[in-house]
N, C-alpha and C positions, 0 to 999 in steps of 0.2 A: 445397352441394347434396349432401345425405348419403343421402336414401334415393329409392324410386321417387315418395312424396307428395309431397317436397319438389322432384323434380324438375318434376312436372307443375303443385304452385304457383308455381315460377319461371316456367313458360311463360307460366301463364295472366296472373303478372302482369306478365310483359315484353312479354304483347300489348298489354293495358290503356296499357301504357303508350309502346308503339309508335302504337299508335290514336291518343290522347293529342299525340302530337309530331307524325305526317303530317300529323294535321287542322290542326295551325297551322299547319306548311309551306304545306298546299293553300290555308289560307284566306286568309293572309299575303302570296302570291305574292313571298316572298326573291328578290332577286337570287341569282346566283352565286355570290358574295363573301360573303351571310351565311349561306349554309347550311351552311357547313364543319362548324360546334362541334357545331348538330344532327344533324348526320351520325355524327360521330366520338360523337358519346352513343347514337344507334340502333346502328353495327355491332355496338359491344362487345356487345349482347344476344342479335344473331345467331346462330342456333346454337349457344348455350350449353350446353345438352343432352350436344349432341355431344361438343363440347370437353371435356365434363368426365367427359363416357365414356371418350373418348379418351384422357386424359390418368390415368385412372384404370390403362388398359392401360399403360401406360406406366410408370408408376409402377411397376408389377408385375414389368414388363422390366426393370429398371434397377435394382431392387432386391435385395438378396439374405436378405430378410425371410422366411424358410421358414413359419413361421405366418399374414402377411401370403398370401402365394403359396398356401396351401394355403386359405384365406379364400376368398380367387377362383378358385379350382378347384371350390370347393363349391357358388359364387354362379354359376358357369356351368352346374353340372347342376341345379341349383334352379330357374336361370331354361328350360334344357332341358324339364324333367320340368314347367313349368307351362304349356309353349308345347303339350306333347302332350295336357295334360288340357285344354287351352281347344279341341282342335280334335278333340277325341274326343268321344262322346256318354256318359251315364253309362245304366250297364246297367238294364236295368227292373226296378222297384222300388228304386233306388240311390242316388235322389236325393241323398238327404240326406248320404250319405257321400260322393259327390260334389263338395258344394257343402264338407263340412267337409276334404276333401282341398286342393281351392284353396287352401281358406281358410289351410291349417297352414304350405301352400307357400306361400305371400303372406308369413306371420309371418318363416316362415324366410329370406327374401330380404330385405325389412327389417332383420331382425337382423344378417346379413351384408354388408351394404349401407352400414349405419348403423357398426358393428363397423372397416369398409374405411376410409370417412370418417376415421374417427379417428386408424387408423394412418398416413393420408398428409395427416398436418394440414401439412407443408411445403408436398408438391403444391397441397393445395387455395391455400397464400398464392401462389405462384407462379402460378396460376390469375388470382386477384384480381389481383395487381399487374400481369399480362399486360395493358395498355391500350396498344397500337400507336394513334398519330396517323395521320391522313390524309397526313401527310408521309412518315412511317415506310410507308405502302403505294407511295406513288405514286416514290418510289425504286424499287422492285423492278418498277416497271409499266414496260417496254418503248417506244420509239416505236413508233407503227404498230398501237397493241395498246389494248384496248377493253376492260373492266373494266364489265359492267351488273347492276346491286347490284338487284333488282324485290321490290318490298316490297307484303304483300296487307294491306290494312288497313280498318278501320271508320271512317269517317267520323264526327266526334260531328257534323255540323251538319247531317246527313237521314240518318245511320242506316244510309248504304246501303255496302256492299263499293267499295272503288276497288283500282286497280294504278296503283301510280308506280313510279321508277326514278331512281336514281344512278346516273348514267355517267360513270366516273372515266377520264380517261388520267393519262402522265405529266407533266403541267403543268396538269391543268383538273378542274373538277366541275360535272356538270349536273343538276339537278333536273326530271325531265321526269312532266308526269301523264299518265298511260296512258287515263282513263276507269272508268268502270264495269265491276266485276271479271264481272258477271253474264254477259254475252255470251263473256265469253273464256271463263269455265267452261263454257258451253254447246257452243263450239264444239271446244275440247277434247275433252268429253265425246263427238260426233259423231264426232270425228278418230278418238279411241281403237278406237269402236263400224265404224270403215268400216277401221281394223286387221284387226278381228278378221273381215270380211265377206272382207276380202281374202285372209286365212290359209283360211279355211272356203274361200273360191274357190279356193286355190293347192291345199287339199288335197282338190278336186272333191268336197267337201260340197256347198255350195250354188252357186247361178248370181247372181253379183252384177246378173249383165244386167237380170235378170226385176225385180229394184228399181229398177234405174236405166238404164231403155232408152237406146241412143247412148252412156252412158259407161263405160267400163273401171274397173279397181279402181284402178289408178293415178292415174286420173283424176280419182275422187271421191277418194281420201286427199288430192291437190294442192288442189283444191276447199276441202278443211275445213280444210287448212294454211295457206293463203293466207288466211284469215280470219283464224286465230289468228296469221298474222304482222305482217298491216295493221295490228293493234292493239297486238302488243306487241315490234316490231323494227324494220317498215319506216321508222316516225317516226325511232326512234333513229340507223338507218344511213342514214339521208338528212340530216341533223346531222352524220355523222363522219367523211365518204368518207375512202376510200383507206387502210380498216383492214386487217391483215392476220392479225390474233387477237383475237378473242373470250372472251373468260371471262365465264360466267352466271353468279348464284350465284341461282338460283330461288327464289318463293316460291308458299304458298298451291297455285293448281290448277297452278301450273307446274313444280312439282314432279311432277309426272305424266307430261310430254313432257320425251321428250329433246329438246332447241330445233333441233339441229345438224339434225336430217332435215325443220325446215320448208324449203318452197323461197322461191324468190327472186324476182322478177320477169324477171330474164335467163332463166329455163327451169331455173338448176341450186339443186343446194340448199345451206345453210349451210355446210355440211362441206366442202364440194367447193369454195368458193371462199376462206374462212377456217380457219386453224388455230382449234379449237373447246375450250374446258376449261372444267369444273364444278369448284364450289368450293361448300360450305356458307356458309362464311360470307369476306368482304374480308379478315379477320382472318388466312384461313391464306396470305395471300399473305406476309408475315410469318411467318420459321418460330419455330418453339416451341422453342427449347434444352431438350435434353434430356441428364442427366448423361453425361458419357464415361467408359467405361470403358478398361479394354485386356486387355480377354479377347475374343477370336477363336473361331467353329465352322468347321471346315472339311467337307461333305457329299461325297463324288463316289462313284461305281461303284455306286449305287442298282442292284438287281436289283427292281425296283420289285411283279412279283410273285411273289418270295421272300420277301421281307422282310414275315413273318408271314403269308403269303396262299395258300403251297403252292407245287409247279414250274407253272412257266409251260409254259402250252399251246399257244400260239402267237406268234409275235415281233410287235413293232412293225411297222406298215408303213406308208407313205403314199399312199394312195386317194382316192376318191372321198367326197364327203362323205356319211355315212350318218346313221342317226336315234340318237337316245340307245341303244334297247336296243342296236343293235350294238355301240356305243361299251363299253356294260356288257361288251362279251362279249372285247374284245381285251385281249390282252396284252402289258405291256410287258416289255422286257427289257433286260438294264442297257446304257447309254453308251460303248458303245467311248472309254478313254481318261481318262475324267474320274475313276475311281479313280489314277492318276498324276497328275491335274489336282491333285488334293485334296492330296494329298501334297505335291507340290512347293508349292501357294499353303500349305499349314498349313508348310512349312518356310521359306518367306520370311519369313512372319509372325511366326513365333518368334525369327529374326536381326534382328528390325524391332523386337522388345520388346513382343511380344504374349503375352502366356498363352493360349496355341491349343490347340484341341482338336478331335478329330477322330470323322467316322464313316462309313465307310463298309461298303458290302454289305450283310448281310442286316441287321447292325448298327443301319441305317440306318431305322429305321420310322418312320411319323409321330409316334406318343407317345412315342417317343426324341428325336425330333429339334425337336418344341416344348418339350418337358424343355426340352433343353441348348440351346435359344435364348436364356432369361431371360438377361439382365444382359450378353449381347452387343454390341461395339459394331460389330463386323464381322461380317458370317455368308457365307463363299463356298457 
């Protein structure tokens, strides 16, 4: 996966071929026992995107490649500088330069992209060879603890959207079909839209009342949760009692809710009776070894607005919760202590056989201190 074309053909054809594999599961009805090898051929496709964004970061970190590194410095303000032109309008009469502005930033992303690929043709085989088994997961999965893998797929035999789900613990796999994705998009869609009735109510914009006479805001968001839960939880945890964690890994329109604030049929919600975690893809339950170094950064006694930004106006303090702009307007001031902190943890480190290095005070700025993170295998 070397450039942004090539990553959006992977997608399109690891749905194809997602679609492809659920439709025999649905239409096949596998037991338990045969659906393993299917399984362990869908995760690997999961989130592939990511992982190999991810891993592309990483690459970078671990590397001490100064052309490589300056590659991806460049491929970040490129990608910057096209995320401002896509949400800007072009000036009147401009068009055309406009559109051939994109266009040059596109070429140049590509080229740096494709350029990157090349230089971490290791990473990428480490990539490949990355195939964790359903055994290699279901080791790291906990008793008591619930793994629900939700896959949005096309059905080749009517065409129509479904939601199923793997739900792995540690000794089981279950292949459960959700139904028709149509309705849960819908009611998502509602949940989202009586958020935002609720926010506009909290911040006496509008009267949620005057739409829905008798019901409170709370009321309706529980309302359009409990829909979206009957369809794609309740079945599963009525199947699993007496879980104590959850890990989702979303797909499709469920990528849109955070699952944890559906509620329950007891009154309370996911969060509050489950430990709750998101995951892209089964995969990262399985960590990814990444090379070890033994260079150490040590940060502490940040004066956080000295450090490039002029004397601070006012101190840190702890209050009441305000809005962003206040947020904007406070000042912090450095850490009683944690310049001594640094010191003493970068002088352990160095009798431990670290190559440690250090920054503190005004020293300490952000574009300093993501510098000298690359290739760290420690960072206090």
């Amino acid at each position: 996966i070397s450039g942004s074309r090539q990553k959006m053909l992977a997608v399109r054809k690891n749905e194809s071929y997602s679609d492809y594999m659920l439709s025999l599961i649905q239409k096949a009805g596998l037991p338990d026992t045969a659906i393993v090898s299917p399984y362990e051929e869908l995760f690997q496709y999961k989130g592939i995107v990511l992982e190999a964004l991810a891993r592309e970061r990483e690459a970078v970190a671990a590397g001490g490649d100064s052309e490589m590194v300056g590659d991806y410095d460049e491929l970040a303000g490129q990608k910057a500088r096209i995320s401002k032109l896509f949400t800007s309008r072009p000036e009147s009469g401009k068009d055309t330069d406009y559109r051939q502005s994109i266009q040059t930033v596109q070429a140049k992303i590509e080229r740096l992209e494709q350029r990157l690929a090349r230089s971490s043709a290791i990473m990428r085989r480490r990539i490949e060879d990355r195939k964790p088994t359903l055994a290699d997961i279901q080791k790291r999965i906990l008793p008591k603890s619930l793994v629900i893998d939700y896959y949005h797929f096309r059905n080749i035999a009517d065409n129509k959207f479904r939601l199923a789900a793997f739900v792995v613990t540690h000794d089981s796999i279950t292949y459960m079909d959700l139904g028709e994705m149509a309705p849960v998009d819908t009611a998502i869609a509602e949940y989202r839209e009586a958020v935002d009735r609720w926010l506009m109510e909290a911040r006496g914009i509008r009267d949620v009342a005057d739409a829905h006479p008798g019901m409170t805001s709370g009321q309706e968001l529980n309302r359009y949760g409990e829909r979206i839960a009957a369809r794609v939880l309740y079945p599963i945890l009525e199947k699993h009692p007496g879980m104590k964690t959850l890990t989702f890994v979303p797909d499709g329109g469920l990528l849109l809710l955070p699952l944890g604030v559906l509620p329950l049929p007891g009154g309370k919600y996911v969060m509050e009776e489950y430990n709750v975690r998101y995951m892209t893809s089964v995969k990262d339950i399985v960590p990814f070894e990444t090379p070890k170094t033994d260079r150490a950064l040590c940060v502490g006694g940040v004066n956080y607005d000295k450090a490039g930004k002029g004397e601070a106006t006012q101190l840190a303090w702890r209050g009441g919760r305000g809005s962003c702009v206040e947020l904007d307007k406070t000042r912090w001031d450095s850490l009683p202590g944690a310049d001594a902190e640094a010191r003493e943890v970068a002088q352990r480190l160095t009798r431990a056989g670290k190559l440690t290095e250090s920054l503190t005070k005004e020293q300490a700025n952000e574009e300093r201190v993501k510098q000298m993170m690359r290739g760290k295998s420690v960072i206090h």
